[in-house]
N, C-alpha and C positions, 0 to 999 in steps of 0.2 A: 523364464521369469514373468511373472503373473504384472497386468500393468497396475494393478494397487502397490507392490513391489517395487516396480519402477519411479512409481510419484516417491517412494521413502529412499533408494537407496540411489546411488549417482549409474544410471545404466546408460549413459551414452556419450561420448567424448567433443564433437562434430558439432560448434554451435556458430548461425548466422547470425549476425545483425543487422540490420539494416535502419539508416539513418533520418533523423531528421524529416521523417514524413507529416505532415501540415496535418491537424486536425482540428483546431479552429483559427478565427483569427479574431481578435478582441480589441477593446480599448480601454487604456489600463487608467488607474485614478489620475495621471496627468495628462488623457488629454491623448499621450499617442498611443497608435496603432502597432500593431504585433501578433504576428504569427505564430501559433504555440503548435511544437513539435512534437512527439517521440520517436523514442524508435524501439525497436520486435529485436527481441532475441527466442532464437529456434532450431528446432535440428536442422542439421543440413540434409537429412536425407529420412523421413518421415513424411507418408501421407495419408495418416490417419485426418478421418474428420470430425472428433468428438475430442479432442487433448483440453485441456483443463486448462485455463489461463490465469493469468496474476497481472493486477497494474501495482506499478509501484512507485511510491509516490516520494521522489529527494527532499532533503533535510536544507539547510542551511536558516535558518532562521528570519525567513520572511523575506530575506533581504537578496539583492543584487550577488554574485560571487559563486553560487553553486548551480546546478540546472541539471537533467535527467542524466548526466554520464559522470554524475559525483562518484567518486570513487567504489565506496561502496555498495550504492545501488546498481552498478557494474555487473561488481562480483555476485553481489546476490543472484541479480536477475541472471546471470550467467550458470549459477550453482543449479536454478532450479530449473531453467530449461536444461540441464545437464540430468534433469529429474521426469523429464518428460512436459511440463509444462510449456504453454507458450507465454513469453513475458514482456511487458511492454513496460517502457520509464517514460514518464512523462512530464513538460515543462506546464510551470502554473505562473500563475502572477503573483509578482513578489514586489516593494518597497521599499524605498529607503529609509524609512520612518513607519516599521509594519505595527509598531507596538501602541502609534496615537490611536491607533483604531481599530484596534484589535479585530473585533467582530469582523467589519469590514474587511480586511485583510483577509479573514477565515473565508469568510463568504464568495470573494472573489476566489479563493483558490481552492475550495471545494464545489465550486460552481464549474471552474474549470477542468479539474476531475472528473466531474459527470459528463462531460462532454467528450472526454476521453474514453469511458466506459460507453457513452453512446455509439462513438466511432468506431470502438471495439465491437460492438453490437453489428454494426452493419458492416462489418470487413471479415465476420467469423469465415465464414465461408473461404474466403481468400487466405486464410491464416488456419486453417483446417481446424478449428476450437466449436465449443459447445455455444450458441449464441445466446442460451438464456441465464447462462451463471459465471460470473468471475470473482478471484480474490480478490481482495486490495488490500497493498500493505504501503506501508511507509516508515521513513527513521527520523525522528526528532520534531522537525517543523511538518514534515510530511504524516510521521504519524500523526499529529494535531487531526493534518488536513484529514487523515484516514479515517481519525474516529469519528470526526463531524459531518462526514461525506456520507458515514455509515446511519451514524446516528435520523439525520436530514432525510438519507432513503430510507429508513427503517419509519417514521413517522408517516411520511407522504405513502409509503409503496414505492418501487421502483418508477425512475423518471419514465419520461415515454422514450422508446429505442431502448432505453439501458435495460442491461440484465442483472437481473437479480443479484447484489452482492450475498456469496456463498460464505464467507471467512475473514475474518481480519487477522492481517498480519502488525501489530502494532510493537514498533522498533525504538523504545526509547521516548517515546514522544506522548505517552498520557498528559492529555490538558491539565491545566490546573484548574480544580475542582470551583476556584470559585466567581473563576471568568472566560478558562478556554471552550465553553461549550455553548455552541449554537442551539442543540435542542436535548435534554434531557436523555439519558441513555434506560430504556424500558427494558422488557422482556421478547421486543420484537428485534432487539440487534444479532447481528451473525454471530456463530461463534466464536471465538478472540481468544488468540493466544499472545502473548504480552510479555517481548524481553526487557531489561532492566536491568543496569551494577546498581550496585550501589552505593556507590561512589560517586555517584552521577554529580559533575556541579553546576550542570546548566538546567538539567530536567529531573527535578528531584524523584527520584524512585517510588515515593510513598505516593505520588499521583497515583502512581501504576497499580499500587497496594491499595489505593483506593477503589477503585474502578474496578479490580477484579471482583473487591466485598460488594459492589453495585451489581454488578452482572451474577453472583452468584445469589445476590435477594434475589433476584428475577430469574433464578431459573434458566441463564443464559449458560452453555457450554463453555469452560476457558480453563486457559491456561496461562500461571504467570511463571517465568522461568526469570527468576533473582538473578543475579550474577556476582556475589561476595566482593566486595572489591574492586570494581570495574568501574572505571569511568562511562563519560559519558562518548557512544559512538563506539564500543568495545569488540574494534575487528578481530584482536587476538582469539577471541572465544569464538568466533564465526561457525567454523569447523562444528563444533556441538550445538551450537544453537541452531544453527542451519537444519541438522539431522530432527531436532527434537520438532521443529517446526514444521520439516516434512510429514513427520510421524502423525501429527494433526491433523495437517490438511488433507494426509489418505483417508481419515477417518471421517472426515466430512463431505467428502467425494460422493 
């Protein structure tokens, strides 16, 4: 089995994780201090040194209650190092009150992201990955963070340390078009494929119907994958969307 193969179909059963490793530590809008975490999931028994990696960024909606081992960002991140990637979940700063200040909120937690992607940057080696390019993907409030992490480095050029984002995995979570976005989405964003029900009733789907008509003025590679009837957070469909998401990301390899 060829490893383009590999990234599309599940070829390896045998997945580590490893916890709670520190990669910055901040100070959040009130004032305290906190250590923000992830943790790698990865084959247990690979030592290749070019694998393909992915961050991924948990949902819960700005606020206190969910963090990088929410349920689904689990599975995910578990499906696709099952894919050959290596996958990292990562904590951001979140809010009791994320909505007074929107921006702000984004900003600390795409801020916090790149930090993530920095760390990733300088530990490829250790974690046998490519150190100049990574996915990012995220569900709900993470996708938010995802598109405007994306967006932020597609404007500046990648931070300094960080690598290149390769693709966006964006999970439910299109901004709202007329205030979730830090910096305009152009022709320099990654490619982006873009699940959605539509049923959604926290994050309306037509964001996401928005944003693809954006990226497709500009020229931008995507995909948006509908889901008829699906709420929002729709693990039942996991299984296919997973698959179809794969099938992208070989192509942008």
């Amino acid at each position: 089995m060829t490893e383009q193969s590999n990234l599309v179909n599940r070829a390896y059963d045998a997945v580590d994780r490893r916890d709670d490793l520190v990669f910055r530590t901040v100070t959040d809008h009130a004032g305290e201090r906190d250590d923000l975490r992830l943790d790698v999931y990865l084959l247990a028994e690979d030592d290749r040194a070019d694998r393909p990696a992915i961050l991924w960024i948990h949902g819960g909606g700005f606020r206190p209650g969910n963090d990088k081992q929410q349920g689904y960002i689990v599975r995910i991140a578990t499906e696709f190092a099952r894919r050959g990637y290596v996958c990292f979940s990562c904590d951001y700063r979140v809010r009791e009150d994320p909505f007074s200040d929107l921006a702000g909120t984004l900003r600390d937690a795409a801020d916090d992201c790149r930090a993530a992607l920095i760390w990733i940057g300088a530990h490829a080696e250790e974690f046998g990955i490519r150190a100049d390019r990574v996915v990012v993907g995220g569900g709900s409030a993470g996708g938010m963070t995802a598109v405007n992490l994306c967006a932020l480095e597609a404007a500046s050029g990648p931070s300094e340390g960080a690598p290149a984002i390769t693709a966006l995995v964006d999970l439910w979570g299109s901004p709202d078009p007329s205030s979730g976005y830090l910096m305009p989405v152009d022709g320099r964003f990654p490619p982006t494929v873009i699940v959605h029900g539509t049923a959604d009733q926290l994050v309306p789907h037509e964001n996401s119907v928005e944003l693809a008509v954006t990226l497709e003025r500009h020229g931008v590679r995507n995909e948006l994958i509908l889901i008829p009837g699906a709420p929002h957070t729709p693990v039942a469909h996991m299984d296919a969307f997973a698959d179809a998401i794969a099938r992208f990301l070989a192509d942008t390899q």
